[in-house]
C-alpha positions as CSV (number, residue, x, y, z in Angstrom):
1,X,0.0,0.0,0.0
2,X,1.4,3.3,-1.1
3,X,1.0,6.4,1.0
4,X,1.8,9.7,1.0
5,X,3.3,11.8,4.0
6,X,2.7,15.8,3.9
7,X,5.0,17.4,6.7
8,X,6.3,20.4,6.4
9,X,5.2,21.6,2.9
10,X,7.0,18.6,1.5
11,X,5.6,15.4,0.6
12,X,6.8,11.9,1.4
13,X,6.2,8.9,-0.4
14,X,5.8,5.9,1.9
15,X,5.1,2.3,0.6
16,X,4.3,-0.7,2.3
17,X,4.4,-4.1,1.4
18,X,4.3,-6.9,4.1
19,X,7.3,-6.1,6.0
20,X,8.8,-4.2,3.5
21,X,9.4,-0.7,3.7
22,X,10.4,2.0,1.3
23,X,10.8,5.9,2.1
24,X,10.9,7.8,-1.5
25,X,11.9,5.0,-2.9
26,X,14.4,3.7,-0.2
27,X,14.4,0.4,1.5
28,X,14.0,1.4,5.3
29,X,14.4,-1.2,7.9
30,X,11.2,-0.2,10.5
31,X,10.0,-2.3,12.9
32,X,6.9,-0.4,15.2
33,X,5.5,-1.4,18.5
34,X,3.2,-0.2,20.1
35,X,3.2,1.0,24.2
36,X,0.8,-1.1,26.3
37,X,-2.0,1.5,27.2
38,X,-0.9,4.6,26.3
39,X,-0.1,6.0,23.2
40,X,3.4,5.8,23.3
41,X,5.4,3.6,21.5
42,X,9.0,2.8,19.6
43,X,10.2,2.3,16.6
44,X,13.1,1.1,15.4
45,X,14.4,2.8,12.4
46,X,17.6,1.6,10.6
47,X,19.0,0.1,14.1
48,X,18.3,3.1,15.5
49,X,16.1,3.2,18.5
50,X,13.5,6.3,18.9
51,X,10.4,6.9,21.3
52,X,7.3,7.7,19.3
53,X,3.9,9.7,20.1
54,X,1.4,9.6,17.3
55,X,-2.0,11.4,18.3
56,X,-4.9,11.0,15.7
57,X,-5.8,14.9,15.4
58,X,-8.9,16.8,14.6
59,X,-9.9,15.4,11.0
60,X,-9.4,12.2,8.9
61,X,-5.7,11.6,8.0
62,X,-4.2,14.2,10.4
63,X,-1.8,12.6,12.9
64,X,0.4,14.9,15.7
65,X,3.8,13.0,15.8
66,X,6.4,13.3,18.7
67,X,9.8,12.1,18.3
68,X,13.1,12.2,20.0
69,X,11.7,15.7,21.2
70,X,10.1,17.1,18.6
71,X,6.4,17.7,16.9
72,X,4.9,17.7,13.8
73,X,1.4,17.9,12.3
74,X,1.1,15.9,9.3
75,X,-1.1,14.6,6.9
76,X,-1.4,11.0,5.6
77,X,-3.3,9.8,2.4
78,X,-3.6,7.0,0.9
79,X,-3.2,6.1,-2.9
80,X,-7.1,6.3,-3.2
81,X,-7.6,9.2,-0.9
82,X,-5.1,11.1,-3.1
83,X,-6.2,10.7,-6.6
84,X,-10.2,11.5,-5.3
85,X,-9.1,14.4,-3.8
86,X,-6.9,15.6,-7.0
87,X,-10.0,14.6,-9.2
88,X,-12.4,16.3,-7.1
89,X,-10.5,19.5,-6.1
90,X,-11.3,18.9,-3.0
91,X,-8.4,20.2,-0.8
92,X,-8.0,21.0,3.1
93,X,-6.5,24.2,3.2
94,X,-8.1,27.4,1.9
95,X,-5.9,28.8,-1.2
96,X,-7.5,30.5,-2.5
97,X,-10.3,30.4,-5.7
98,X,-9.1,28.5,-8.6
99,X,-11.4,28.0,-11.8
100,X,-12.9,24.1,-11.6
101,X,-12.0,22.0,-14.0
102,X,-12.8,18.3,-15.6
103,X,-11.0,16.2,-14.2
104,X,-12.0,13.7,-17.2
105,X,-14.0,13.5,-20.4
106,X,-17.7,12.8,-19.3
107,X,-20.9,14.8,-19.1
108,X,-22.5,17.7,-16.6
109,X,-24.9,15.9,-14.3
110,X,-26.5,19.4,-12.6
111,X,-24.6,22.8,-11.5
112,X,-25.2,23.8,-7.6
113,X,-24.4,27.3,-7.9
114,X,-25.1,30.4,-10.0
115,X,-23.1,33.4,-10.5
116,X,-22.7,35.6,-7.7
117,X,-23.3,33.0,-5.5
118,X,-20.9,32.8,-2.1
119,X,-19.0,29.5,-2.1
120,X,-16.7,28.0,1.0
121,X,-14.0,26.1,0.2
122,X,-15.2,22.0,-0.7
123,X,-18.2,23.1,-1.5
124,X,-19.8,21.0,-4.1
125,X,-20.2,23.1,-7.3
126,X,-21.3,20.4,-10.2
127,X,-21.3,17.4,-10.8
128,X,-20.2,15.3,-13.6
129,X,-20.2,12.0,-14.9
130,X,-17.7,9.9,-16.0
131,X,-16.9,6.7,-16.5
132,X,-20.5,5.7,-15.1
133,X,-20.0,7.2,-12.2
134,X,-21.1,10.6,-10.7
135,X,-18.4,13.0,-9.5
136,X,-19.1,15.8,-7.2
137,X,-16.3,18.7,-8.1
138,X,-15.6,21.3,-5.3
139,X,-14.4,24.3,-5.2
140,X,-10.7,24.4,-3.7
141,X,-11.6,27.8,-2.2
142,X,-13.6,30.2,-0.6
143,X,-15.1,33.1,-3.4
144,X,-18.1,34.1,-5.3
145,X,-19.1,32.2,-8.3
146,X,-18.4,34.9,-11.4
147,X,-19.2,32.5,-13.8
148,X,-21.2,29.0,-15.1
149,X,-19.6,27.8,-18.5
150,X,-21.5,24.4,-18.4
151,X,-25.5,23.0,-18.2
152,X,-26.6,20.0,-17.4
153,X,-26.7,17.5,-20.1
154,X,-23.3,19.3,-21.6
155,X,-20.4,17.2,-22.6
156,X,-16.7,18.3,-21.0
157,X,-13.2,16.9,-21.9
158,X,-10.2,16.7,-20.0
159,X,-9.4,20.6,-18.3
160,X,-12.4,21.8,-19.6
161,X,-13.0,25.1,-17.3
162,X,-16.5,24.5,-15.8
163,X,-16.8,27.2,-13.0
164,X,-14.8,30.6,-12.3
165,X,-14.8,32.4,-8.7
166,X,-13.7,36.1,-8.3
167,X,-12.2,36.6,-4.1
168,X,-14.2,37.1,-1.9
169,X,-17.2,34.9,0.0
170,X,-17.1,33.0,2.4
């Protein structure tokens, strides 16, 4: 299973296979146990021995790691996870409003919003489908709807610009 590690604005690849492990690409020798009622436990990393704190934190894939001293927030998501997220737009940071796009050839189900309407950010803009399957697109950030380029029943390809935001909302 392959997952990807964001800490610190950079992103790690980590992939697992039995007891296999690879960092980037990197066979790592890990071997994590867990503390018996509390959350503490060790992990042995490359013979070297290191206490470990991992805290689930306040959404889905966001863990609170302590280690030999020190913290970090990250975020963990698997392969799946991912590629929804970069095919929906849907994001967990505010940056900002970017235009939605298809994220595939397929054909506008229904539009949520209008121009001039106030979106937040993962809102749920339009909805295509694709492949036989209905996909909800969001918008990455908060802003006001400036403009609709699609209707339902509309066929998109790949990039197509479906929804533009100006700043501002909510």
């Amino acid at each position: 299973m392959r997952y990807f590690v964001e800490i610190e604005g950079r992103t790690i690849e980590v992939d697992l296979d039995g007891d296999r492990v690879a960092v980037d690409g990197i066979a790592m020798d890990v071997d994590l146990r867990a503390g018996s009622g509390t959350r503490l436990g060790h992990m042995l990393l490359n013979g070297r021995s290191w206490p470990l704190n991992a805290a689930q934190g306040g959404r889905p894939g966001i863990w609170t790691l302590q280690i030999a001293g020190r913290t970090w927030e990250v975020e963990v998501l698997d392969e799946r996870t991912r590629a929804i997220r970069e095919m929906t737009g849907a994001t967990p940071s505010n940056r900002g409003p970017r235009p939605v796009r298809a994220p595939m050839p397929g054909l506008v189900v229904r539009v949520t919003v209008v121009p001039g309407q106030s979106v937040r950010p993962g809102q749920g803009v339009v909805i295509v489908e694709a492949m036989k399957m209905e996909n909800e697109l969001k918008a990455d950030g908060g802003g006001i709807v400036s403009r609709v380029l699609v209707s339902p029943g509309q066929a998109v390809e790949k990039g197509a610009v479906l929804i533009e935001f100006s700043s501002g909302g909510a």
